[in-house]
Each structure stands twice: as C-alpha cells, then as structure tokens.
C-alpha positions as CSV (number, residue, x, y, z in Angstrom):
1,X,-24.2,46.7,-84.0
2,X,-23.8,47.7,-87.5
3,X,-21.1,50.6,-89.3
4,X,-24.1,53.1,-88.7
5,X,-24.6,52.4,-85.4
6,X,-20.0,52.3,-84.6
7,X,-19.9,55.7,-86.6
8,X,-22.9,57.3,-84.3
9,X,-20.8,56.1,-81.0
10,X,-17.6,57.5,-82.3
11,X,-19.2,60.9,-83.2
12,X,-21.7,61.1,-80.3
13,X,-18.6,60.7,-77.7
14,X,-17.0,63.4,-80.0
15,X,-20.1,65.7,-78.8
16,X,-21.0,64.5,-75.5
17,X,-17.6,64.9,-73.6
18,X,-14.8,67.2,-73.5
19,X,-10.8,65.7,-74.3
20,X,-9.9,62.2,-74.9
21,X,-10.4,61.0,-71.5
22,X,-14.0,61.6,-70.9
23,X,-14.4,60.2,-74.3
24,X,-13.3,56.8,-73.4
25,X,-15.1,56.8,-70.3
26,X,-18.5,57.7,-72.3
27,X,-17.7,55.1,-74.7
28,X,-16.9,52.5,-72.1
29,X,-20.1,53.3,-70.0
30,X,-22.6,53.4,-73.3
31,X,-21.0,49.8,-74.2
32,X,-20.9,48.1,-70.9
33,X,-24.6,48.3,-71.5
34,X,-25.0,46.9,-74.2
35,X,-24.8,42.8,-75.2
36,X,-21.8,41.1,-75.2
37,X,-22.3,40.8,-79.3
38,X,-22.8,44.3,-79.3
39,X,-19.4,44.7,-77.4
40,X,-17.9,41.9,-79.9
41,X,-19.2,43.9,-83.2
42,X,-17.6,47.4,-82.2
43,X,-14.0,45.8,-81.0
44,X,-14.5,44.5,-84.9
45,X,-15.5,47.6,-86.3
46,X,-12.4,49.0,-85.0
47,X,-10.4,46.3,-86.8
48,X,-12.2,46.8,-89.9
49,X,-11.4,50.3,-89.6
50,X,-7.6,49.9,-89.0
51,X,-7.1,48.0,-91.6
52,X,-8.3,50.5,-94.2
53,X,-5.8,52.8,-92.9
54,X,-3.1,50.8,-92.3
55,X,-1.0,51.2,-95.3
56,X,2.6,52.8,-96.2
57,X,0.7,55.3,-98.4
58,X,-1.0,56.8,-95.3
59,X,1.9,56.0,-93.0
60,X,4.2,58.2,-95.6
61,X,1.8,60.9,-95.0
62,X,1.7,60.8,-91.4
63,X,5.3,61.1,-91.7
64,X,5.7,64.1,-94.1
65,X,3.3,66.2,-92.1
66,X,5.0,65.3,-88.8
67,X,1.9,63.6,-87.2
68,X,3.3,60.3,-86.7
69,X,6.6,58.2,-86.9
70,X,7.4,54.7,-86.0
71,X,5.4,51.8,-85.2
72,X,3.7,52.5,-82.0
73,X,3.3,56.1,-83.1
74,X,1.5,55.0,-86.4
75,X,-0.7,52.4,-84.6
76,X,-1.8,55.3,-81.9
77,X,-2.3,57.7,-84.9
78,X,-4.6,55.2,-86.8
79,X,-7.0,55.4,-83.8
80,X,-6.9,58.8,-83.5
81,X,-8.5,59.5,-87.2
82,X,-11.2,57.2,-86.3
83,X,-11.6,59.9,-83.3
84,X,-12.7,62.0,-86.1
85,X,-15.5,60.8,-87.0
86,X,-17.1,58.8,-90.3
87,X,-16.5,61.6,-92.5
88,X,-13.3,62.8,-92.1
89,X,-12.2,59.3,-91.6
90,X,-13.3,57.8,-95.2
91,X,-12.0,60.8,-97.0
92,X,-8.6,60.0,-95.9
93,X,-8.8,56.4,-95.7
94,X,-9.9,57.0,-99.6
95,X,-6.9,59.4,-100.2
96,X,-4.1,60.2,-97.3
97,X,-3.2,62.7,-99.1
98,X,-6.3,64.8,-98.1
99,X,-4.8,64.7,-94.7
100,X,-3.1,68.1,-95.2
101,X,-6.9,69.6,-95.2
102,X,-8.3,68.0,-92.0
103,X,-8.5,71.4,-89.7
104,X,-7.5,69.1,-87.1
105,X,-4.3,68.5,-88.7
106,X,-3.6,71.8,-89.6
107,X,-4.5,72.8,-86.0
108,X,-1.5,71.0,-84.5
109,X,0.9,71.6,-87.1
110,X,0.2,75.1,-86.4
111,X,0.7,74.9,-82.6
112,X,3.9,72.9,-84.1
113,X,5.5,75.3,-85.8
114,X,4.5,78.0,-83.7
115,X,5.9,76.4,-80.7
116,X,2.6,76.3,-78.7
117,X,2.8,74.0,-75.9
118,X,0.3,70.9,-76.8
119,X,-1.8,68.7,-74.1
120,X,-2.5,65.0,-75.0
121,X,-5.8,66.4,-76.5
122,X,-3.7,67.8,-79.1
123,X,-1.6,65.2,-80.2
124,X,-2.7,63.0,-83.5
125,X,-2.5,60.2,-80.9
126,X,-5.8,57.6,-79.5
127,X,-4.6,54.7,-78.2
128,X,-6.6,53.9,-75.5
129,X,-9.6,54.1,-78.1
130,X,-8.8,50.6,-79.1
131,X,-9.1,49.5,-75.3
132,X,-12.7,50.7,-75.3
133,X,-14.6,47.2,-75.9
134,X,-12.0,44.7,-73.9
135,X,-12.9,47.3,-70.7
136,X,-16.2,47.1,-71.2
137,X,-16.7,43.5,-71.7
138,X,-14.6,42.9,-68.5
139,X,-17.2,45.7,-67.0
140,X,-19.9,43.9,-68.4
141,X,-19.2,40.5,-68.3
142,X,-17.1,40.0,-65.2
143,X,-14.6,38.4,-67.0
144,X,-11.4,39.5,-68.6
145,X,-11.4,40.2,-72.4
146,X,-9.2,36.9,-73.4
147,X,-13.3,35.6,-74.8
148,X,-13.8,39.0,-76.7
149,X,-10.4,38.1,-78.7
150,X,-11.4,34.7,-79.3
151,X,-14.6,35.5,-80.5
152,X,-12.9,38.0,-83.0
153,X,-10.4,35.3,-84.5
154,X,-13.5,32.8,-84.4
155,X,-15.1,35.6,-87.1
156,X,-11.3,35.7,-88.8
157,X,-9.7,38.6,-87.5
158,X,-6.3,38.5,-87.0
159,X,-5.2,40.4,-84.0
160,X,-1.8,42.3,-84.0
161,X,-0.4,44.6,-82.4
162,X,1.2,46.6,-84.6
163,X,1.1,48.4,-87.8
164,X,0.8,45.5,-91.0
165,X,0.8,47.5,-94.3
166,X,0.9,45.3,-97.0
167,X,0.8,48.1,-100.1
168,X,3.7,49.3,-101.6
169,X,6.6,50.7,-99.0
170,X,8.2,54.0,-100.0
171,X,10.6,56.6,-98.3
172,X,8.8,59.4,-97.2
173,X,11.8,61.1,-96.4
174,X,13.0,61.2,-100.1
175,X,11.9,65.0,-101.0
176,X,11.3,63.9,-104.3
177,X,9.1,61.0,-103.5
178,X,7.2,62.3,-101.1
179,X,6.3,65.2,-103.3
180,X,4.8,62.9,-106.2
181,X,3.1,60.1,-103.8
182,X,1.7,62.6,-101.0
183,X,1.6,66.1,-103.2
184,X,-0.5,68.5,-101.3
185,X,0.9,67.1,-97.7
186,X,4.4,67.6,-99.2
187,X,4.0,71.0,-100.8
188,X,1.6,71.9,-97.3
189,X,4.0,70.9,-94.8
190,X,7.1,73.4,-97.4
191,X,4.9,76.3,-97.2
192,X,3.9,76.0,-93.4
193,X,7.3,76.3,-92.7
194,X,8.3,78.5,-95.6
195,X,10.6,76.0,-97.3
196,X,8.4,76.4,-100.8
C-alpha cells in the first residue's frame, strides 16, 4: 500500500460512513481484507504521519486554540487531523498555524464558545484511528497484533505511546509568545472570544 492508496482509505471512510464509529469499523472491515503487508504498510503510514505532526510548534497551537492539552490529549488530537484527510492534513503539518482556518476547527470552537453541547464526533479527538490496523490484523490473521509491531520496528519504527516532539519547546501560554510563533491562531482564538 503506498501514501496514495493510505490517503484514499482515510478520505473514502470520511465519505462512506457517518461519525467516528462507523468510520473505524469501515476502515477495519476494508483492511481485514487485504494482505497482512497491506495491513503492515497502513499501521506505518500512520506512523509516518504522526511523526510530521508531532512537534511543540503544532502542540502550541493546539493549545492556543483550545483543541488539545496534555499528552494523551495531543496524541488523540494528532489522529484526529489525519481524520481530515490528505489535504487538510499537509497544509497543517506544513504550517500549524493554518489550523485557525480548517472549518472543522472553527466549527467546534464555535460550539465552544457558544456553549453548544458537543458529541464525541465533535471533539478534535481519534484515538481509536490508530487501533485500526492491529484489529484488523487480529481479524485477519487470527492472531494478536504483537507480529504487526515487530514487523514495524523490523522496518525501524519506533513505537511510542506518546507524544515525542523533538523541535523547539515553547510556552504557549505566554500571550506574547504565542502571538509571534502561532499568529493567526493567537489573534483567531482573541477575536472569537472578543479579547482583540
């Protein structure tokens, strides 16, 4: 399975089901079909894609616009922009700061502030997206996942379990900061709320 072909599962979920749920179980079903490689190159495609957006610079933004905090929160959040889709996701892996526009974003921070009651649909939050490949290979296989992990470190991933930035760590709770590293998140997040 190449990047083409792990963008066109993401997206075709996206369009094929309704809320996160029936998402996963699309995604589980269309890879339990597949070839255990198959199963082994989108659990590394998901990897690859964590990594670009694990960094402080996008973690600060997550943090100025309220969409994620601490570790756990971050981790879930990073899957949850791969929900996206390709498009969205490299603009923002390219520039966090372009977060502010995705109407997705803007979306919840409007049912935010305007105190709208949010489902787990809502929330910047797709944990269980990173489960997708070790259900289906236990689906598939008959086995548990434990050989889909090795095979992953036997192609030089390193497996964690949280986030691992290794750019430059900042306060995003410094106004002043904040406002030079993540500008349009930090002057969107002041006028949403009027604080301009």
């Amino acid at each position: 399975m190449d990047i083409d072909e792990f963008w066109h599962l993401i997206e075709q979920s996206a369009r094929e089901t309704d809320g996160k749920e029936s998402r996963l179980r699309w995604l589980e079903e269309q890879l339990a079909g597949r070839s255990a490689e198959e199963i082994i190159d989108f659990q590394a495609w998901i990897l690859e894609a964590r990594r670009k957006v694990d960094t402080y610079l996008m973690w600060g933004a997550a943090i100025v616009l309220s969409l994620a905090g601490g570790d756990d929160s971050f981790w879930y959040f990073q899957m949850w922009l791969v929900g996206l889709g390709r498009e969205t996701f490299e603009k923002v892996a390219d520039d966090p700061d372009t977060l502010a526009d995705v109407p997705e974003v803007q979306r919840f921070l409007a049912m935010q502030r305007d105190r709208i009651p949010r489902t787990d649909d809502d929330w910047p939050e797709f944990e269980c997206l990173s489960y997708v490949a070790p259900k289906a290979w236990e689906k598939m296989t008959g086995t548990d996942s434990g050989a889909l992990f090795d095979a992953l470190e036997a192609r030089g991933y390193v497996l964690r379990a949280l986030p691992n930035p290794t750019d430059e760590d900042w306060d995003p709770g410094d106004d002043e900061e904040a406002a030079r590293r993540v500008p349009r998140s930090h002057r969107y997040i002041r006028e949403l709320y009027g604080r301009v």
